[in-house]
C-alpha positions in Angstrom: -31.9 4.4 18.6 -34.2 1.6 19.2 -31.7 -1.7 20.4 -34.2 -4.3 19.1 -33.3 -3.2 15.9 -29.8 -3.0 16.7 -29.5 -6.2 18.3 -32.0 -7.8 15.3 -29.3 -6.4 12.8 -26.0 -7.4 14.9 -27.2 -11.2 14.6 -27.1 -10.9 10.8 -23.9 -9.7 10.2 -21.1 -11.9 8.9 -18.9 -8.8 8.1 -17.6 -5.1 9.9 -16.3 -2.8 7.9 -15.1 0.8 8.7 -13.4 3.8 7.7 -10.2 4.7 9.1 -9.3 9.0 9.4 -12.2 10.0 12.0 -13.1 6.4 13.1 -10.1 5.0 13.8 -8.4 7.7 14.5 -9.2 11.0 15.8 -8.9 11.8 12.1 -5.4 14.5 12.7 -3.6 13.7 9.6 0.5 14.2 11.0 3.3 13.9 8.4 7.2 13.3 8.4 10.1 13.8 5.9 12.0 11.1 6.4 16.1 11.4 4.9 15.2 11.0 1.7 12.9 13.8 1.9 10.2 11.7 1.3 6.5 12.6 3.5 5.3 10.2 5.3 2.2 10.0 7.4 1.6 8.8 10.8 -1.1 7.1 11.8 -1.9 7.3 15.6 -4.3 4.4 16.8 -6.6 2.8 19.9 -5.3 -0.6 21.2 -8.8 -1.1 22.9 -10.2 -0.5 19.0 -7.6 -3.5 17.5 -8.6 -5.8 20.4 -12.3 -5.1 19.5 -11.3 -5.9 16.0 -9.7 -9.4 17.2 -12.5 -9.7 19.2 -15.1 -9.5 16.1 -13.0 -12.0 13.9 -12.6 -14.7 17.1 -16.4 -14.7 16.8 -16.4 -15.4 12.8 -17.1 -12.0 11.8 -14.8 -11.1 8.6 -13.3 -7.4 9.4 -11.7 -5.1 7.0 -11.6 -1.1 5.8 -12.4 0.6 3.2 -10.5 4.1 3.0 -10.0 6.9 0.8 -6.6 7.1 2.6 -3.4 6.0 0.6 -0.6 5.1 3.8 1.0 1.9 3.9 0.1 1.9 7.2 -2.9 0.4 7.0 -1.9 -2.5 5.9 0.5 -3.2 8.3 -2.1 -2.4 11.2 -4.8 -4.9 9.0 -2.5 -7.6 9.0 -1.7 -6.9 12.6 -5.3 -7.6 13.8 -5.5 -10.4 10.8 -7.9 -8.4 9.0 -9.9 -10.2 5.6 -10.3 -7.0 3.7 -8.0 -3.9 3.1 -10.2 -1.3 0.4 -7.6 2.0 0.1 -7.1 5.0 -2.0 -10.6 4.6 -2.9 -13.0 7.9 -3.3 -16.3 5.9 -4.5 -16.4 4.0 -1.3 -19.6 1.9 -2.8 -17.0 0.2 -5.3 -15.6 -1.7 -2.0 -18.8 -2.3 -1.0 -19.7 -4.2 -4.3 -16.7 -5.5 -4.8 -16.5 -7.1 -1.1 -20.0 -8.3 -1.6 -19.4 -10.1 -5.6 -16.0 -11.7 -3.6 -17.6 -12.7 -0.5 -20.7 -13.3 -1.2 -22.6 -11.8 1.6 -25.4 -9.6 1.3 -25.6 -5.9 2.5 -28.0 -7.0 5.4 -25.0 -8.9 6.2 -22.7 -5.9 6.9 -22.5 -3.7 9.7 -20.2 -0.2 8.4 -18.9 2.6 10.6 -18.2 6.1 8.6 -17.8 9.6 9.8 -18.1 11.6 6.8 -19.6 12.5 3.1 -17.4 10.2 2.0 -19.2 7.3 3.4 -22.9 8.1 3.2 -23.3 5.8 0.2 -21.9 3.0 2.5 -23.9 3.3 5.0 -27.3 3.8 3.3 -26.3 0.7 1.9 -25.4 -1.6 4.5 -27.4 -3.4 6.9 -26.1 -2.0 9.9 -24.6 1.5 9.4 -23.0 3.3 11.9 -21.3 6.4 13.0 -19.3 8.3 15.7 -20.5 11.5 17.9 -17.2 13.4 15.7 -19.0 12.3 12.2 -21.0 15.3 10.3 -24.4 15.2 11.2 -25.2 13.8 7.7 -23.2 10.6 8.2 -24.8 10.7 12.4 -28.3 10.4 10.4 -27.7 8.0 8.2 -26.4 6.0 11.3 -28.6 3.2 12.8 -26.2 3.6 16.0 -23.7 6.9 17.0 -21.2 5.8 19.5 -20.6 7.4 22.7 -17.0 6.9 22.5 -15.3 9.4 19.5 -13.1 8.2 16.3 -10.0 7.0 17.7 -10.7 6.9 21.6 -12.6 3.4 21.3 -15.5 4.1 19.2 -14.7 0.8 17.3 -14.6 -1.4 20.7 -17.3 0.2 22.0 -19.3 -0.9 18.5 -17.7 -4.5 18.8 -19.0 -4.9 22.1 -22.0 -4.1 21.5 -22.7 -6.0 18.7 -21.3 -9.3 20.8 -23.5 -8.7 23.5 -26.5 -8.8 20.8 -25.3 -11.9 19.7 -25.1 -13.5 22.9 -21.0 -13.8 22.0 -19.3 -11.4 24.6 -19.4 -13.3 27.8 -17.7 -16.1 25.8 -15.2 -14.0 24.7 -14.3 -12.7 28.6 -14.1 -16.3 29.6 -12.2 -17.4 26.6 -9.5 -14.4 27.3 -9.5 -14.6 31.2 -8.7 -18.5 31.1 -6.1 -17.7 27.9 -8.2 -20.0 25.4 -8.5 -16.8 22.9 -5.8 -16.4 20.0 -4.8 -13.5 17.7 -7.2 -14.6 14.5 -4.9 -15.1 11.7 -5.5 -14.8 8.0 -4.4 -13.7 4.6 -5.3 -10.1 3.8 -6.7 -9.3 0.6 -5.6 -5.4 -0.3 -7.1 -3.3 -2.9 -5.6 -0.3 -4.0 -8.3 2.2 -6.0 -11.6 0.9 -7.8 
């Protein structure tokens, strides 16, 4: 991975988007019947990963997901790190990606996406800074400009927000602004889309 590129692309983004099962999480699926004998899935994520979220959106970079997944879950945990975007239940992940991009207005160079799987290849052959985690299928690593070190739900995503601070000259701000209590949970409305 060559980091001027990285760090060349990380100044240009004005969104992150990523996947959830695999990213997020280390991508077990675990299900409940609740009384009414209902299923219902749990969802088991990284705190580091939510602050790395927060930390992203602090520094005016719009967050969201875009998920084949279908558990109300996720938007409770998007509106918990005051997420812009919420894309779920949706197989043809490039429908997010144009949808996000006609409502937005930002360009593809503009985003930064982290996928694991199949599922996301058109993503990230689309976006201007693709990105993958060491758990992904080697098609998805390849199609990455940047594999984490960290796996899918053990901090890849803070690891990625880090990173991509630092090459914006942002993170040492960020330290300060937490360490002296200056930073605040970013708040927002949460725009959710269910299929495409």
């Amino acid at each position: 991975m060559n980091n001027t590129a990285f760090e060349q692309k990380a100044k240009q983004i004005k969104m992150f988007l990523t996947d959830v099962d695999g990213v997020m999480t280390d991508g077990t699926l675990s299900f409940f019947t609740d009384q009414t004998g209902t299923a219902r899935e749990i969802k088991r994520f990284e705190s580091l990963d939510g602050m790395g979220l927060l930390f992203l959106k602090y520094c005016g970079i719009s967050t969201g997901i875009i998920s084949k997944g279908n558990s109300p879950t996720l938007e409770f945990w998007a509106k918990a790190l005051g997420m812009d975007v919420l894309y779920y239940n949706i197989s043809a992940k490039t429908r997010a990606l144009e949808h996000v991009q006609q409502t937005r207005g930002i360009l593809p160079q503009e985003i930064a996406f982290v996928g694991d799987d199949l599922i996301d290849l058109g993503v990230l052959k689309k976006v201007g800074l693709p990105l993958s985690v060491p758990n992904g299928v080697p098609e998805a690593q390849q199609a990455a400009l940047y594999v984490t070190q960290k796996t899918g739900g053990r901090g890849a995503v803070r690891e990625l927000a880090e990173k991509i601070l630092k090459a914006r000259g942002q993170w040492q701000q960020v330290v300060q602004d937490v360490e002296s209590g200056v930073f605040q949970n970013p708040q927002g409305p949460l725009a959710v889309v269910r299929g495409l």
